[in-house]
Every structure is written in structure tokens, then in C-alpha cells.
C-alpha positions in Angstrom: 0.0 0.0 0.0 1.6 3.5 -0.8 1.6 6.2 0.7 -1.5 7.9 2.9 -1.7 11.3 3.2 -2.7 13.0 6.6 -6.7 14.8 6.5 -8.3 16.6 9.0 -11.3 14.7 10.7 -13.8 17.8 10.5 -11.6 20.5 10.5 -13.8 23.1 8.3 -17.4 22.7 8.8 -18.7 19.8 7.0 -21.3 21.2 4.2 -24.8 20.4 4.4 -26.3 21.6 1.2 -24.9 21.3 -1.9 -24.9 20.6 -5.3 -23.6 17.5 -5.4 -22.4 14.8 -3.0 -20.3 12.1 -3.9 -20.4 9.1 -1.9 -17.4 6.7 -1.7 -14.0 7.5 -1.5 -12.1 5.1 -3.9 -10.6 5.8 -7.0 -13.5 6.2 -8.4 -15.3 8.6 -6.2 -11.9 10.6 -6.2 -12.2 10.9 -9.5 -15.3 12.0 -9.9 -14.9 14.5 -7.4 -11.7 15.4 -9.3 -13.4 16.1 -13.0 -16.7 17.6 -11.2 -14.7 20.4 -9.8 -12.6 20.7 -12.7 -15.2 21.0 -15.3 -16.8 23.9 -12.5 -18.8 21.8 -9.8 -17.1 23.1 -7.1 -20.0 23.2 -4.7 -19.3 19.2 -4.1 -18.8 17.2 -1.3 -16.9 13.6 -1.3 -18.6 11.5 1.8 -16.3 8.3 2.9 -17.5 6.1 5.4 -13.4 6.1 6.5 -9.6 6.8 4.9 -9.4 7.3 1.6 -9.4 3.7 -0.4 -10.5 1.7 2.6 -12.4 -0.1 0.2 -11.1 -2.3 -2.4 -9.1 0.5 -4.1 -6.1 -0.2 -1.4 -5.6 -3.6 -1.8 -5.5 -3.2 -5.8 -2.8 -3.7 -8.1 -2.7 -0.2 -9.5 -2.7 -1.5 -13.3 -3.7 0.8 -15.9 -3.8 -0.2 -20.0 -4.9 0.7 -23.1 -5.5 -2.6 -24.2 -9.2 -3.5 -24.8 -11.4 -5.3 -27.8 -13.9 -2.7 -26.9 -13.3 0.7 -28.8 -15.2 2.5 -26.0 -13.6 1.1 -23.3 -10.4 1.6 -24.6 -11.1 5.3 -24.6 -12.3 4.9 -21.0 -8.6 3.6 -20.4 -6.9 5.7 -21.9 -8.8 8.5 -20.2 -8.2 7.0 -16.9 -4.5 7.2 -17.0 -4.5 10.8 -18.4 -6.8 11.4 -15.4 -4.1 10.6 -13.3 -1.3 11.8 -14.7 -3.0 15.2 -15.0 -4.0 15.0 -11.3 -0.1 14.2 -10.0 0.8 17.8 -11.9 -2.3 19.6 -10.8 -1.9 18.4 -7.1 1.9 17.9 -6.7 1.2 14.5 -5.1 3.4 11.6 -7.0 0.7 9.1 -8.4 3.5 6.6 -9.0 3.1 5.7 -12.4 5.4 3.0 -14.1 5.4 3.0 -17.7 6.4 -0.5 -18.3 4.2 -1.2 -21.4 2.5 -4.6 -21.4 2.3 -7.7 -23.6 -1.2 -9.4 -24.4 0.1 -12.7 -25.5 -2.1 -14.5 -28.3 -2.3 -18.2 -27.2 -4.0 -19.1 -30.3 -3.7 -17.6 -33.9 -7.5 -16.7 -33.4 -6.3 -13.9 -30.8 -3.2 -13.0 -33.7 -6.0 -12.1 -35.4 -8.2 -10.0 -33.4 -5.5 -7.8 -32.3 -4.6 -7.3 -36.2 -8.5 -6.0 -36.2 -8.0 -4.0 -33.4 -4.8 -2.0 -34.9 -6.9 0.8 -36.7 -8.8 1.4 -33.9 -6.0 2.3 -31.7 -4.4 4.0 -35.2 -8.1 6.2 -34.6 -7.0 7.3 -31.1 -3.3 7.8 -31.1 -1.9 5.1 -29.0 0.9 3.0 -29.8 -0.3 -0.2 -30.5 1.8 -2.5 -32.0 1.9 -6.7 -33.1 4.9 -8.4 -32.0 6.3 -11.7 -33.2 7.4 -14.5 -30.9 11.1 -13.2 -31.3 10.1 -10.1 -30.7 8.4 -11.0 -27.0 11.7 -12.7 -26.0 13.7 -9.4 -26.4 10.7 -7.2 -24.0 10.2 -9.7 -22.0 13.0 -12.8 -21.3 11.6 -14.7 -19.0 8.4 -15.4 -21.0 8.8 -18.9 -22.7 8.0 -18.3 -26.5 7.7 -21.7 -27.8 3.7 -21.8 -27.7 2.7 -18.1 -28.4 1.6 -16.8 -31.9 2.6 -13.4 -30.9 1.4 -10.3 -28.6 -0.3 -6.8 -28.6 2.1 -4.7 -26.9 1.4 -1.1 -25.6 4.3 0.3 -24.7 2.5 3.6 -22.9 0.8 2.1 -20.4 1.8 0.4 -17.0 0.6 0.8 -13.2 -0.2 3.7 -11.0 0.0 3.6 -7.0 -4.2 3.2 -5.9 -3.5 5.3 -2.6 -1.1 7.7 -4.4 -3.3 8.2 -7.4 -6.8 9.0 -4.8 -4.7 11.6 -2.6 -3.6 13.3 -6.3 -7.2 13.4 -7.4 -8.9 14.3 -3.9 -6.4 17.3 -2.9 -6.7 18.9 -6.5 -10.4 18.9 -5.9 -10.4 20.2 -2.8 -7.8 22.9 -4.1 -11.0 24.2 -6.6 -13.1 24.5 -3.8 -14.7 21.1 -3.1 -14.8 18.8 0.0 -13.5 15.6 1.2 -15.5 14.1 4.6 -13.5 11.4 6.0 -15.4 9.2 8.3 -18.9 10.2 7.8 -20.7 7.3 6.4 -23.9 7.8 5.2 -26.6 5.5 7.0 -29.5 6.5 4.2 -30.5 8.0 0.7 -34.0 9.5 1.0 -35.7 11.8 -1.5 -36.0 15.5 -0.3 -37.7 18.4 -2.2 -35.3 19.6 -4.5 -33.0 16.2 -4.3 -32.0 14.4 -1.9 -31.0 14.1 2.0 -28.2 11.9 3.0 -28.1 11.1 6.6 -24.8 10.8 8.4 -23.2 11.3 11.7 -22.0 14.2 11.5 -25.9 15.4 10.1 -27.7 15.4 7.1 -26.1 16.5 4.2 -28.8 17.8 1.6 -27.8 18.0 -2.6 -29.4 18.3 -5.9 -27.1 16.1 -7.4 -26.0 12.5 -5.7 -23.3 10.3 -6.7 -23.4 6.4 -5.9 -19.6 5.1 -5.8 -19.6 2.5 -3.3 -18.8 -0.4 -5.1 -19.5 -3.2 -3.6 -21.5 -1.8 -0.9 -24.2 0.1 -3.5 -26.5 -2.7 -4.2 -27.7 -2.5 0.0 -27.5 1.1 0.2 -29.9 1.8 -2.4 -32.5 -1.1 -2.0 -34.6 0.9 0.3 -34.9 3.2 -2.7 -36.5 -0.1 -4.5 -33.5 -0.1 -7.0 -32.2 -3.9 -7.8 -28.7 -3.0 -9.3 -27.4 -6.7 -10.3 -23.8 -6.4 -8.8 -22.1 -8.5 -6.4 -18.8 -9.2 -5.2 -16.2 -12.3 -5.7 -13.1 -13.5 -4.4 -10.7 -12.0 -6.1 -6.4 -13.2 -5.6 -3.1 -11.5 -5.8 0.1 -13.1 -5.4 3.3 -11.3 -4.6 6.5 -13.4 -4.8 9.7 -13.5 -3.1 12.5 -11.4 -4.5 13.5 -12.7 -7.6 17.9 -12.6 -8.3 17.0 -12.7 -12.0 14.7 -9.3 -11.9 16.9 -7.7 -9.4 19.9 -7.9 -11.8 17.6 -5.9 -14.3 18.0 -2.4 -15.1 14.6 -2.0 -16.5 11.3 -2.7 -15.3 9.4 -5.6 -17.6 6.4 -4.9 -19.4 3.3 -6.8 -17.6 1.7 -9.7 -19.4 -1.5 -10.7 -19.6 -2.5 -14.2 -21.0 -5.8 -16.0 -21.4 -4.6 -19.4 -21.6 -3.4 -19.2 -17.9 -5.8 -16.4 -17.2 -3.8 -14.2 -15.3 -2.1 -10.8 -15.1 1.7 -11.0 -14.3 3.5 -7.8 -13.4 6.8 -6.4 -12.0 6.5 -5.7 -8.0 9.9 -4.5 -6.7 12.5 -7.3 -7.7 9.2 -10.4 -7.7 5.8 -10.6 -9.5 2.8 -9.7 -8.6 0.1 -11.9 -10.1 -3.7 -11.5 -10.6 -5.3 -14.7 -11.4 -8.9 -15.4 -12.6 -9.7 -18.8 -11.7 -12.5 -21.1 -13.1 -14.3 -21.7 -9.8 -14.4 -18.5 -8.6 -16.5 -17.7 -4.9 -18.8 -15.4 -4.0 -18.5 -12.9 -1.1 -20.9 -11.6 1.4 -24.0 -12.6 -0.8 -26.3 -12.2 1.9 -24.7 -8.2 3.2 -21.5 -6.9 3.6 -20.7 -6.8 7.4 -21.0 -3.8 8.9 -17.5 -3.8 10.8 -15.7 -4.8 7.7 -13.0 -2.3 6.5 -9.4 -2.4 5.0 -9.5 -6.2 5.6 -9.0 -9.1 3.0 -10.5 -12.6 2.9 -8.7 -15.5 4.2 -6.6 -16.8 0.6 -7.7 -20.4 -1.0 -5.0 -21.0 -3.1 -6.2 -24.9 -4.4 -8.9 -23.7 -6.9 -5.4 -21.5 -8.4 -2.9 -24.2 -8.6 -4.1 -25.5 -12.4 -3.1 -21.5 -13.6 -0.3 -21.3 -11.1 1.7 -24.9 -12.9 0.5 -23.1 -16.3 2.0 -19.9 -15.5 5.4 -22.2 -14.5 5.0 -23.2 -18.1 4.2 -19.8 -19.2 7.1 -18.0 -17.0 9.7 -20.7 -15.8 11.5 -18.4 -13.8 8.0 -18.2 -11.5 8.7 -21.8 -10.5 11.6 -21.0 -8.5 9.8 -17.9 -6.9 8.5 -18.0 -3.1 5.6 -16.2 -2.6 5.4 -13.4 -0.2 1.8 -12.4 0.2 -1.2 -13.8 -1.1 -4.1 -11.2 -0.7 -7.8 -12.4 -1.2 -9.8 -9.3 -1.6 -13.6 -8.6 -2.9 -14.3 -7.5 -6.2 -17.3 -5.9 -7.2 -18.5 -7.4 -10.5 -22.2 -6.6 -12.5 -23.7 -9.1 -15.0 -21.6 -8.1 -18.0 -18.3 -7.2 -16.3 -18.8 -3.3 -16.9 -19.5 -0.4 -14.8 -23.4 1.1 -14.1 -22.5 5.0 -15.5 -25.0 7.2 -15.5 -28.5 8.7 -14.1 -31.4 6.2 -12.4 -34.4 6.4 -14.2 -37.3 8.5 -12.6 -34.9 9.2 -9.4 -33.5 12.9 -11.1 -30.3 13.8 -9.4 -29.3 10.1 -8.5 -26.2 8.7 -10.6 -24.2 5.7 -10.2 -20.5 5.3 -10.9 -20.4 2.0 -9.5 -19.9 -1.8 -10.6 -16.2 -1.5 -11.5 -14.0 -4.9 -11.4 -11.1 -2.5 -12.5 -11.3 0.7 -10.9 -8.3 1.9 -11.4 -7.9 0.7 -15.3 -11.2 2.5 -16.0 -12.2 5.0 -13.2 -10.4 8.0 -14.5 -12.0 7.7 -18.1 -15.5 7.0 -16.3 -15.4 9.8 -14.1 -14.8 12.6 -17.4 -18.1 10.9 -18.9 -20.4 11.2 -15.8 -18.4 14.7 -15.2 -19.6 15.9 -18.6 -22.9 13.9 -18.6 -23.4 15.8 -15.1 -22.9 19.6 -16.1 -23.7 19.5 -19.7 -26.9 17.1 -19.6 -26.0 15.4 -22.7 -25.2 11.5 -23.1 -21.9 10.5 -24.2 -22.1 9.2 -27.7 -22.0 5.0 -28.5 -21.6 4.3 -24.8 -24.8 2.5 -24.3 -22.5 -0.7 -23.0 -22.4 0.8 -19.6 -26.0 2.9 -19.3 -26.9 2.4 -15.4 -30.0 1.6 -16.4 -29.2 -1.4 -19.1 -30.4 -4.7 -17.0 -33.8 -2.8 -15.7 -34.8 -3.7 -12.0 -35.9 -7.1 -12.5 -33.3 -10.0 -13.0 -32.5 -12.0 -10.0 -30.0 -12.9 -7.7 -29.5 -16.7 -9.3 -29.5 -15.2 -13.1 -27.1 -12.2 -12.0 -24.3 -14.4 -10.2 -24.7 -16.9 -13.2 -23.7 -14.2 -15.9 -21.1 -12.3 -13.3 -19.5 -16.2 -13.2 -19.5 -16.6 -16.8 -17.8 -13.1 -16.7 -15.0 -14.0 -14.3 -14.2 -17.4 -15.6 -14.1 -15.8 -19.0 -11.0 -13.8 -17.9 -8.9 -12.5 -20.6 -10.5 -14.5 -23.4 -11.8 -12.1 -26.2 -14.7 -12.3 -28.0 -15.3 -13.1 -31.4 -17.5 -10.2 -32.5 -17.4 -6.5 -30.9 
């Protein structure tokens, strides 16, 4: 976990009307504060129930790409790591952003493909996207066995951002246009109130026109009073962080991460080891039933047995990981909707209620999400062929058993990509 920057618990007088509150302080809340008061929302206040990222955004991994089959989405991260970038020279605050470039390997000559199709599109939006051979792999990346790839997309821009870093850069450059942060005030309930709405809290009720749902995980309870089914839950979700490695210490330059579907993991530099992401084919369910109310900046006791099948492919994959030890394995929850992408946007007949909410990577996306609710916010207007992440897209009425059977499908699915777009 980076750095945590010191905030005063109530030190000015926490506002009680205003025109919009943002609940949630994550990356994703930060950032919407962040582009609300930069595009002139300055009458805002950010509510967290405690620190900055307590959530899920503290335990994450911090990766940020450009890489997606979506064209969207790939402007949503791309925006997300300007966000940041532009936040660390507006603030002063170091985001700690590594520009290592990564590798999405094609296991099969279908993927080869796909990424051949993708070229023009990332032609379209000026990132360097390029289609490297085997040989090519072995020179960015020597520890990756060759032998069974076709190839890989590399993006040589992008890389990994520090979560706790990245929130402080966004949250004191809001607060620097006029907005505020409220550190451990959670808010109990969302009720209507003439004009908006009233959000209760312990420190009083905090009235706005405008309200902001980014609780992640914790959204689907808060608004259910307001009759509002939003189909997200979270899973189990594992990093590993090996040992200090002799091999990567001896480096002078940081590798480029790798992402691969046949093993279905994420594999980045973390100091002198690896830290690893996997996405397992069994994957559990957390906290189906409501997310204790004492639970904080804790993780999940780790289950390592359903990752062992990835783990011996990713010794194939990367021999050198065979001979790693691991350090840490962290098992944290990971907030996950039907279709794998974020709710954006306003509820229907609730005016003045938007979700940002839904993210399974919050930090690859969050930036880029937060300039489209920003400018959907204060200009009214929709952005443009981004109907894939509407908040209102699965209506209020699938169920629990249908919802955890597509968010399965989902996670199992892990970096596979789809045939059509």
C-alpha cells in the first residue's frame, strides 16, 4: 500500500447543502470529485464512510492499459491514465506511475487475429499499438517462454499507477478548486427530499441536488430501500506477490506486464518479484447475503487450491516463477455486475441520482469513467456509443440466481476475447 496522506477529521465545517455529493472515496469517487470540480462543480462534497481507499481500491494492483477489444472502453482507459497523470501535476502529489508497457500474448492464432482487427482502432485514437512476433516477446520480456505463443499486442504507454497515491492526487486537487473531502462520515440512508436528496450521516444530514453512488460493492444494499435492484455482487478475487527474484533484481529496466488467457492471469513487475492477478475457473462469491457492517481495510482468508491448475500453467508460461516463493497472497472482494462493466450514469425517474459504481477494475477505468459522468453531469448530454455501460441497461428485475450466473461466466471468462465486438 503506498503512501496515505494526513486529513483533517472535520476540520472546516462539513457542508450540508450542496450541489452534489459524492459518496465513496475510492478511485473512483476521487475521480469523480476530481473532474466535477474541474469541469466547475465546485459546490461538491466527497462522503467516505473512512480513509481514503478503505475499500477495495487499497488492496488493488494499480494497473492501468490501453488494451481492450472494446473501442469505447479503450477510450475509457486511456482516459483513466490521463486522469491521473493530470491530477499528480495539478496536485503535486506523486501518483507513481510506471510506464512498463505490457504484452497481451495470443495463445491461439485466433487472438493473432483479433489484435490485427484491433490495430486501426487504436491508429483512430493515437496510442501506440503495436503486433509483435514470438522473437520479438523474447527481447521485452526474457523470462516469458516463447515456444507456444503466436505473438502479442504490446502497448508500450501504459503500466501501473500507485491506488493510494493516485486517490490523494485526485482528492487534494479537488479540494484545491473549492470542493470537499468528509472522511469518516458514512452515510446511513438515501432518501428523496424536495429539490434532491438528503443523505443522513453522523455528523448530520447533508442535503444536494445532485448524488453520486460510488460504493462499489456496498451500493446494491445502500440503495435497496430506494427499491432499486442493481445486479452487482462481489467475488473473491487473488493477488500473489512473490519472493525477491535474483534474475529481476539484476535488471536495469522494469518488464512490461503480461497478460494471457490461456493461464488467465495478469503478471506484473512488484519491486525485484511478481505480482500476479489470477482469474480462476471456480471463482467464490463474497458476502451474498450483506457486507458486514464492521468490515473495512481487511482481506479474505486466501484459498490457493482452486489457483494451482493456472499457477503450474503460469510455470510453463514463465519458468522463472517456479523458482519464486511467494510473499503475500491477498484475497480481496471485487465488485462485479452481469456483464463485467461499470453502471455509468442517471437512475431512471430518481433525477439527481447517478451511479459510478460496478467496476471490477477501478483503477484501469475509473479515471476515463469519471470525465463521462463529469460531462454527462454539467452539460446534460449522453456521451455518444456508450450504451454498454448505461446504469440503467439490466432494468430492475433480473435476479440474484440469473445475476451471479452471468457475473461467473464473466470472471471465468477472464482474458479471453470475444469473437465479434
Amino acid at each position: 500500500m503506498g503512501l496515505r496522506l494526513e486529513w483533517s477529521k472535520g476540520r472546516d465545517k462539513m457542508k450540508s447543502d450542496v450541489q452534489v455529493a459524492v459518496i465513496g472515496g475510492g478511485i473512483v469517487g476521487a475521480s469523480v470529485l476530481y473532474w466535477l470540480a474541474r469541469l466547475g462543480w465546485t459546490d461538491a462534497v466527497l462522503l467516505e464512510r473512512r480513509e481514503l481507499t478503505s475499500g477495495s481500491t487499497w488492496h488493488a494492483a494499480g494497473n492501468t492499459t490501453y488494451f481492450g477489444p472494446y473501442p469505447k472502453m479503450t477510450a475509457l482507459f486511456a482516459g483513466s491514465i490521463r486522469t491521473y497523470l493530470q491530477a499528480e501535476q495539478d496536485s503535486g502529489v506523486s501518483v507513481g506511475f510506471h510506464q512498463t508497457g505490457s504484452l497481451r500474448l495470443a495463445a491461439t492464432p485466433r487472438e493473432l487475429d483479433l489484435f490485427h482487427v484491433y490495430a486501426p482502432r487504436y491508429a483512430s485514437l493515437g496510442i501506440p499499438f503495436h503486433i509483435r512476433s514470438p522473437q520479438e516477446v523474447a527481447e521485452l520480456h526474457p523470462f516469458i517462454d516463447t515456444r507456444a505463443i503466436h505473438g502479442a499486442a504490446h502497448t508500450p504507454t501504459d503500466g501501473h499507477v500507485d491506488p493510494t497515491g493516485a486517490t490523494n492526487a485526485l482528492a487534494q486537487t479537488a479540494r484545491k478548486r473549492g470542493a470537499s473531502v468528509e472522511r469518516y462520515c458514512p452515510v446511513e440512508t438515501v432518501t428523496r427530499a424536495p429539490g434532491g436528496w438528503a443523505l443522513a450521516t453522523p455528523k448530520g444530514t447533508v442535503t444536494a441536488r445532485h448524488v453520486v453512488v460510488a460504493t462499489s460493492f456496498w451500493a446494491r444494499e445502500m440503495l435497496a430501500p430506494l427499491g432499486l435492484n442493481l445486479p452487482l455482487y462481489p467475488t473473491q478475487h487473488h493477488e500473489i506477490i512473490t519472493e525477491s527474484l535474483p534474475d529481476i533484481a539484476a535488471r536495469d529496466t522494469e518488464l512490461p506486464a503480461m497478460r494471457d488467457s490461456w493461464v488467465s492471469c495478469n503478471v506484473r513487475q512488484e519491486r525485484d518479484g511478481l505480482l500476479i492477478g489470477i482469474y480462476e475457473k471456480q471463482p467464490e462469491f463474497w458476502a451474498l447475503d450483506g457486507i458486514p457492517p464492521d468490515f473495512k481495510e481487511d482481506l479474505l482468508p486466501p484459498n490457493l487450491d482452486p489457483l494451482m491448475p493456472h499457477l503450474e500453467r503460469l510455470m510453463e508460461r514463465m519458468p522463472l516463477f517456479a523458482s519464486a516463493g511467494i510473499k503475500v497472497a491477498n484475497n480481496g472482494p471485487m465488485c462485479l455486475t452481469p456483464d463485467g462493466l461499470p453502471l455509468i450514469g442517471p437512475v431512471p425517474d430518481m433525477a439527481g441520482l447517478w451511479l459510478a459504481t460496478g467496476f471490477n477494475v477501478g483503477i484501469g477505468t475509473g479515471g476515463g469513467s469519471a470525465e463521462i459522468l463529469a460531462r454527462w453531469m454539467t452539460t446534460g448530454e449522453p456521451p455518444k456509443g456508450l450504451d454498454a455501460i448505461h446504469a440503467d441497461r439490466f432494468g430492475t428485475d433480473m435476479d440474484r440466481d440469473a445475476a451471479l450466473a452471468s457475473i461467473r461466466e464473466v470472471y471465468t471468462r477472464g482474458y479471453e476475447l470475444p469473437d465479434a465486438i
